[in-house]
ZALUM-885562 format. One record per residue (C-alpha): residue number from 1; x, y, z. Coordinates in nm, 2 decimals. Layout:
BEGIN
NODE    n    east   north      up
NODE  NUM       X       Y       Z
...
***
This chain:
BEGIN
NODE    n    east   north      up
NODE    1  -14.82  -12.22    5.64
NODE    2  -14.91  -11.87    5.51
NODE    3  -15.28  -12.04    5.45
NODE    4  -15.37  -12.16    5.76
NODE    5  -15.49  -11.85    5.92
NODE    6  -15.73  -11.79    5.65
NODE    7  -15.85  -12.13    5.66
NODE    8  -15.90  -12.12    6.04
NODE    9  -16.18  -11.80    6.02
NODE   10  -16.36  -11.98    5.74
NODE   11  -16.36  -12.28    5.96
NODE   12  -16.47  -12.02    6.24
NODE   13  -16.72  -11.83    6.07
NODE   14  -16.93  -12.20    5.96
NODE   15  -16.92  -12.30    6.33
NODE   16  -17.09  -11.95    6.46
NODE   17  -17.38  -12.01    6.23
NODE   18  -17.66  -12.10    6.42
NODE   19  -17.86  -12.39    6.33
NODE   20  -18.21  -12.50    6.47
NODE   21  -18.21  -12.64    6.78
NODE   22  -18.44  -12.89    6.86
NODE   23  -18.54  -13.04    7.21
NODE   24  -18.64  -13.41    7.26
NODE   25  -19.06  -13.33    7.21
NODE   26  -18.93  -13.19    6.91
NODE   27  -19.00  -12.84    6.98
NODE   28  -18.76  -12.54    6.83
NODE   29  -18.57  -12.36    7.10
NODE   30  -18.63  -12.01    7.07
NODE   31  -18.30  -11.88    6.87
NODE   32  -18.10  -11.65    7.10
NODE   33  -17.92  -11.41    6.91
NODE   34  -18.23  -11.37    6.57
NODE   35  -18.15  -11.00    6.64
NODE   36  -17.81  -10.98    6.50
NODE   37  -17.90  -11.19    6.19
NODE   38  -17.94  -11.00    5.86
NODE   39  -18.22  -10.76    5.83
NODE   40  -18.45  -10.85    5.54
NODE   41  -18.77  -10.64    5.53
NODE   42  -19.06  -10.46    5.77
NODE   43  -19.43  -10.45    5.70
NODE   44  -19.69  -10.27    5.84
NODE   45  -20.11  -10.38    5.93
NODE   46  -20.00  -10.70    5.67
NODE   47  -20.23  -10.97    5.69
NODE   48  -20.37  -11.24    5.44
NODE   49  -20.76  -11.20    5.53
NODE   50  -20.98  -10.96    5.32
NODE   51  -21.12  -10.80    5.65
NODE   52  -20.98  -10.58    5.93
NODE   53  -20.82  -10.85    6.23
NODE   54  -20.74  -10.61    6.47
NODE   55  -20.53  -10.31    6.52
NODE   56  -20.19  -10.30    6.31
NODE   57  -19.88  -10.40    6.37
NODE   58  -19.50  -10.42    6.24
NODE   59  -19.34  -10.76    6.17
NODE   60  -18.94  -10.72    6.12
NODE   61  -18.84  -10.99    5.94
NODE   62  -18.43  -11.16    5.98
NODE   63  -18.23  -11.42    5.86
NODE   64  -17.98  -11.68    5.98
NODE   65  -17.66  -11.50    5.84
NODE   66  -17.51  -11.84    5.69
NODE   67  -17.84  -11.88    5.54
NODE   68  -17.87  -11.54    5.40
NODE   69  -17.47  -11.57    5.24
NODE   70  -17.63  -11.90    5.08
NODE   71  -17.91  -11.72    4.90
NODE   72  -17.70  -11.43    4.74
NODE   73  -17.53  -11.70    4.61
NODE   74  -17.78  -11.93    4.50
NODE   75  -18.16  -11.74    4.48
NODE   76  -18.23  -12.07    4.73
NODE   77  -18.25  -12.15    5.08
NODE   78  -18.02  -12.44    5.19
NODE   79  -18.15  -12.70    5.44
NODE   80  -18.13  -12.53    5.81
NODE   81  -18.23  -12.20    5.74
NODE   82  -18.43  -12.02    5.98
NODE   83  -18.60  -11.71    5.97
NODE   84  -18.77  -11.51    6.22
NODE   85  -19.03  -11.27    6.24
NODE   86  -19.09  -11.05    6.51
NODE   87  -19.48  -10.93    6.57
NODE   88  -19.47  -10.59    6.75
NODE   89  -19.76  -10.34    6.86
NODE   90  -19.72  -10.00    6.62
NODE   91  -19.85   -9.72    6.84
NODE   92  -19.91   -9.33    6.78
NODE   93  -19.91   -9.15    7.05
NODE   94  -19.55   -9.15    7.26
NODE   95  -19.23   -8.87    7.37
NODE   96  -19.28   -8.63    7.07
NODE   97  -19.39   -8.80    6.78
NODE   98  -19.73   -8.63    6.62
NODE   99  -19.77   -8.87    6.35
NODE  100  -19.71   -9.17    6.21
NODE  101  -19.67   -9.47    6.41
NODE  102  -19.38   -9.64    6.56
NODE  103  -19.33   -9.99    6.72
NODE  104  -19.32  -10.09    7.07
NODE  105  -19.38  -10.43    7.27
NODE  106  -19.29  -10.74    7.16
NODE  107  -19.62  -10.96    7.06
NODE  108  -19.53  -11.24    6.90
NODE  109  -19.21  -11.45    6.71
NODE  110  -19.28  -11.64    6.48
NODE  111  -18.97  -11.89    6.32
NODE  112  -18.98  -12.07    6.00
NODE  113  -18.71  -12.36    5.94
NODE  114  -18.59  -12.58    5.66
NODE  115  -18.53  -12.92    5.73
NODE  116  -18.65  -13.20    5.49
NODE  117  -18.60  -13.49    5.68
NODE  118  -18.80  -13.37    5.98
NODE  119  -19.06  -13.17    5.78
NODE  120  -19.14  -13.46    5.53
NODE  121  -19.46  -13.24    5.32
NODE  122  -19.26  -12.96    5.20
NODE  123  -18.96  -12.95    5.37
NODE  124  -19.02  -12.65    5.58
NODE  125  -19.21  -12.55    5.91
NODE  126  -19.37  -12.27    6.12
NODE  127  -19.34  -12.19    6.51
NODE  128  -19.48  -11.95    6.72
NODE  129  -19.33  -11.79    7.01
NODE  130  -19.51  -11.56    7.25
NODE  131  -19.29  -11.22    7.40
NODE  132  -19.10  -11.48    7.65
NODE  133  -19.16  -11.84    7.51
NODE  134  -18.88  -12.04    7.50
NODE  135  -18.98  -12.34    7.29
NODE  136  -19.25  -12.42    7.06
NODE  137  -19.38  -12.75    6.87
NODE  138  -19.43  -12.70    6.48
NODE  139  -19.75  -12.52    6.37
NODE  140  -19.78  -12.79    6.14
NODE  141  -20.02  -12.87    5.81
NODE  142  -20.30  -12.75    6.02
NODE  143  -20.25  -12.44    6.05
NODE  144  -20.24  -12.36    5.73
NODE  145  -19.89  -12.21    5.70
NODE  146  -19.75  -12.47    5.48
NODE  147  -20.04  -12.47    5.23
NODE  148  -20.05  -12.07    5.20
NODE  149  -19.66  -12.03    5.21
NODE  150  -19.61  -12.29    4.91
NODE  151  -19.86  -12.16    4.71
NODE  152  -19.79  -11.78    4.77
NODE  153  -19.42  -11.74    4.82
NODE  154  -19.24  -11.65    4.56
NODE  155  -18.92  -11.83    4.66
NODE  156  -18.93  -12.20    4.77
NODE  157  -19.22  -12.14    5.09
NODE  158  -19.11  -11.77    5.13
NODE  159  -19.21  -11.52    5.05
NODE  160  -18.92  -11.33    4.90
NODE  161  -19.18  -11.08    4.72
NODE  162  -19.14  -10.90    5.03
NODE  163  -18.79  -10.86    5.06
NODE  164  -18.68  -10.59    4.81
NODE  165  -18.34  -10.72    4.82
NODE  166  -18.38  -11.10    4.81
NODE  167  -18.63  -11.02    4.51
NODE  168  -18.37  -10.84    4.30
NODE  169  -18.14  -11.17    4.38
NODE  170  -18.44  -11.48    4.31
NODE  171  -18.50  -11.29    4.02
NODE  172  -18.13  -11.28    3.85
NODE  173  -18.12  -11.63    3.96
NODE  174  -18.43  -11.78    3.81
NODE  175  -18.60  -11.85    4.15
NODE  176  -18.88  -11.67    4.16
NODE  177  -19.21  -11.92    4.10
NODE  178  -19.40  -11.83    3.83
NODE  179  -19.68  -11.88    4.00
NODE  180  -19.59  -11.65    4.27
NODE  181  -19.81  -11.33    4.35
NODE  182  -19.55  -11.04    4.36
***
């Protein structure tokens, strides 16, 4: 019996991963605990439009740890992955700071899933959240997300290229689309 304490935390550790929770409408409940999942990457005033869409902000971008354990292994995602990205304000001015910018309020979350039996077009799909939503019905194939995220990421309908880390991995692994702008 020398293995069954071993073979009780691996048990343990698969049942703490959180998976996408779904209500009867079919909206994604707003994942509790995205704060503690792994850290991938932060950006600053990114957008995909040529022109200026308001002031900048900082999206901090996480992963479901289970998810993120799957990807070192593999350079892919595995079916119920989630990500999240939060939207925050960047301000300037604040305590002692006299320059740069740092990030405040909450604006936005914004949670992308795997799941290719629910998301039959590509397999993956895009919520928004606002600061205290709780739920939220797929974006969809109208807005766009799909159709900008397969072309443009560089790994599956993510985009990797942004993650200096996950890059290095997609990269060793063959993952990366050739097609992908990095």
């Amino acid at each position: 019996m020398k293995f069954a304490a071993p073979l009780f935390l691996l048990a343990s550790a698969a049942l703490l991963a959180e998976q996408p929770a779904f209500d009867k409408d079919g909206q994604l409940q707003r994942p509790a605990n995205y704060r503690e999942w792994i850290y991938l990457s932060s950006g600053l005033g990114m957008q995909y439009a040529d022109t200026a869409q308001g002031p900048q902000t900082f999206t901090n971008v996480f992963a479901e740890p289970t998810a993120y354990r799957e990807f070192l292994k593999s350079g892919k995602w595995p079916e119920g992955t989630m990500l999240a990205m939060e939207v925050r304000k960047s301000e300037t001015k604040g305590s002692i700071n006299k320059g740069g910018s740092f990030q405040s309020d909450l604006l936005a979350l914004e949670v992308t899933v795997k799941d290719s039996k629910r998301f039959k077009a590509d397999g993956w799909d895009y919520f928004g959240f606002g600061p205290k939503v709780q739920a939220a019905k797929a974006i969809g194939q109208q807005g766009g997300c799909n159709a900008c995220h397969n072309k443009n990421g560089a790994v599956e309908n993510t985009f990797v290229q942004f993650y200096p880390s996950l890059l290095e991995v997609a990269r060793a692994k063959g993952t990366v689309k050739k097609t992908a702008a990095e």
